[in-house]
N, C-alpha and C positions, 0 to 999 in steps of 0.2 A: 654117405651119399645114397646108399639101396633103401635106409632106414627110408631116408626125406623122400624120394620117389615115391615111393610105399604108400606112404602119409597123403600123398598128393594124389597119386590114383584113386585111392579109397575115400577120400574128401570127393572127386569128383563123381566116383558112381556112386555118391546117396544123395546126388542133386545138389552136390555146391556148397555146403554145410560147413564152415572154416574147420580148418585143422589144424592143432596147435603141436608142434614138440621142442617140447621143452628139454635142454640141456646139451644143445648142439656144442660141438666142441670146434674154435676156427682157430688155426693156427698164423699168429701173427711174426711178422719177419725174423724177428728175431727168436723163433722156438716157444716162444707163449703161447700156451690156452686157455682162449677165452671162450666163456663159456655163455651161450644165448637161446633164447628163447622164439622158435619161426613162426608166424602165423600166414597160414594159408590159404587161399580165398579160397582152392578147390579149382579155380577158372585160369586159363591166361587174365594179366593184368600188369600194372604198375608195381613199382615197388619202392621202399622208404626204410630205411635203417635208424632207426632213435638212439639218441646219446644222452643217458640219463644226467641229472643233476648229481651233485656229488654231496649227497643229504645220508648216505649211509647205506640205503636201500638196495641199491645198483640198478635192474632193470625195471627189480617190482615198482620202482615209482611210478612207473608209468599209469597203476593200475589196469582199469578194463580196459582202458583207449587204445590197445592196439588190436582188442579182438574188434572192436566198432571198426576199426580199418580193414582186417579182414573182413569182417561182414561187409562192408563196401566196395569189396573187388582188388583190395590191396593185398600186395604179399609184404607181410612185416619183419624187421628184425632186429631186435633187443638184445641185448650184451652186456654183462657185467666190467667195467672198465680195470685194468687187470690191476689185482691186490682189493679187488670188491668182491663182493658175492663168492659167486663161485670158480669165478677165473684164478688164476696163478699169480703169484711176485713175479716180479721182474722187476731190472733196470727201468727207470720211468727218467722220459728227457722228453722234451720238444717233437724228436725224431720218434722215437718207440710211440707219442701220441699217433703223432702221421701215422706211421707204419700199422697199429692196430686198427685205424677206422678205413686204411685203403683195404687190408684184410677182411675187416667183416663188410662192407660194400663190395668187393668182389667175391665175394660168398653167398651172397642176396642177389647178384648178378647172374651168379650162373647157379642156381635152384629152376627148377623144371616151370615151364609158366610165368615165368619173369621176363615182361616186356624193357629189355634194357636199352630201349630207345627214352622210355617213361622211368624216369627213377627220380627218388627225393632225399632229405635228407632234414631230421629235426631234432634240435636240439633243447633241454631244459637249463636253464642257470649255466655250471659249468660244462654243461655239452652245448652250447650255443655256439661256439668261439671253434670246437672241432668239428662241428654239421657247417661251417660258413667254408672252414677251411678248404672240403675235399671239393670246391668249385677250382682251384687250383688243379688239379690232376682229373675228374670227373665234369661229364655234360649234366648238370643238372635239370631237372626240369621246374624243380621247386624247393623252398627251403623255410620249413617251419621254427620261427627260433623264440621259444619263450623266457625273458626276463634274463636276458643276461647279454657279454658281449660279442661284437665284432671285431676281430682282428685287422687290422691296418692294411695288409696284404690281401683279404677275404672280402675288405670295403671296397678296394680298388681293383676286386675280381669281379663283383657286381655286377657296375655297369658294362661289361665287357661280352657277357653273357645274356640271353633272353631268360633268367631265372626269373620266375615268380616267387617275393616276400611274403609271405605272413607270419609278422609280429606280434607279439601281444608282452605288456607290461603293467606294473600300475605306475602311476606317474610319480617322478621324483626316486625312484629305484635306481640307486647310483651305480648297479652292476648292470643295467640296462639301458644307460644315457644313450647309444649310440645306434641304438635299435630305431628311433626314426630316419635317422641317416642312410641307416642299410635299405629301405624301405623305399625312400623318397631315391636311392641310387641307383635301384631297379629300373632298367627301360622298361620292365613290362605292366603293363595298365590293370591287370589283374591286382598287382601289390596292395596290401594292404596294412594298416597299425590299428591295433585294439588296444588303446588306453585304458586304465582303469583306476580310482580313486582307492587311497590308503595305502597300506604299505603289504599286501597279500604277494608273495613270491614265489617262480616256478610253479608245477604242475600244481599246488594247492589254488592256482587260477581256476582250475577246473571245477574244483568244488563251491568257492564262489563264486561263480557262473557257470552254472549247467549245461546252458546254453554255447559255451567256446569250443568245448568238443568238437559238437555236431557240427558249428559253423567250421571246424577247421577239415574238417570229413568235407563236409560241401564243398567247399573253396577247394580242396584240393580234388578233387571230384572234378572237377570246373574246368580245371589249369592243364588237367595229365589226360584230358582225353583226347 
């Protein structure tokens, strides 16, 4: 915790300049750690916790798009999902899922300069399904979910909430059928789906359109002020 302060005063007195540290350690309920990566705007702001795809990588899929968040006034935070990267084994169930993503969302919550009126939560392929879920226990404000699904429970937390969607898939991606649904279940007018032609999956969206990043930077820019 004096490390992350540290990190956060020193980003704010050279003008705002994000700061990254990398290998934070959050303890999940059941004695797990996982192990993540904070990005910091240097400013008060919003904040969004990423749940990578389950492609091998763990957080690094994300590539640069979470410094672009930081550079945007977001405070980020990335996690290797445990028995990935650099996090620990554990028991994995249904429950230990929950339990580690209330963990690092309440770790991104209380980080210094974390507006926790403004929080978000997104997810790639199989982190889709765990960023829907923490609308059950968490006020969301937003919920970035690319190429993957909705859980039954998460679909039916939706509309209950003012969360803003934005989706994005390529069409006919049968791990993403249910991503217009979540979309179209939002009351909020903000929601949006970004379809796309062939069969391109998860964050490698990004590379075939340059372009989704920034839009998803804007759109959430938009929705959290």
């Amino acid at each position: 915790m004096r490390l992350l302060a540290v990190a956060f005063i020193a980003a704010t007195a050279i003008g705002g300049a994000p700061a990254v540290v990398d290998g934070v350690a959050i303890t999940s309920r059941d004695g797990v750690q996982l192990k993540g990566t904070y990005f910091s705007p240097g400013q008060p702001g919003p904040g969004i916790v990423l749940f990578h795809q389950c492609d091998g990588n763990g957080r690094r899929s994300w590539g640069a798009w979470p410094r672009d968040l930081a550079a945007a006034g977001f405070h980020v935070l990335t996690f290797d999902n445990r028995g990935v990267g650099d996090s620990q084994r554990g028991r994995e169930s249904a429950a230990t899922l929950s339990g580690d993503a209330d963990a690092v969302y309440s770790w991104l919550a209380s980080q210094p300069g974390v507006d926790k009126t403004r929080m978000a939560a997104g997810g790639s392929s199989c982190g889709v399904g765990t960023a829907a879920n923490l609308l059950a226990t968490h006020a969301l404000r937003a919920l970035v979910l690319i190429s993957g699904g909705v859980g039954s429970a998460a679909l039916a937390q939706i509309p209950k909430a003012p969360v803003a969607v934005f989706a994005a898939a390529s069409a006919g991606d049968p791990l993403a059928s249910n991503l217009p649904s979540a979309v179209q279940a939002s009351r909020n007018p903000s929601s949006t789906m970004k379809s796309y032609d062939g069969g391109t999956h998860g964050v490698a969206l990004f590379r075939k359109d340059g372009e989704l990043g920034p839009a998803i930077v804007k759109w959430l820019q938009g929705v959290m002020k």
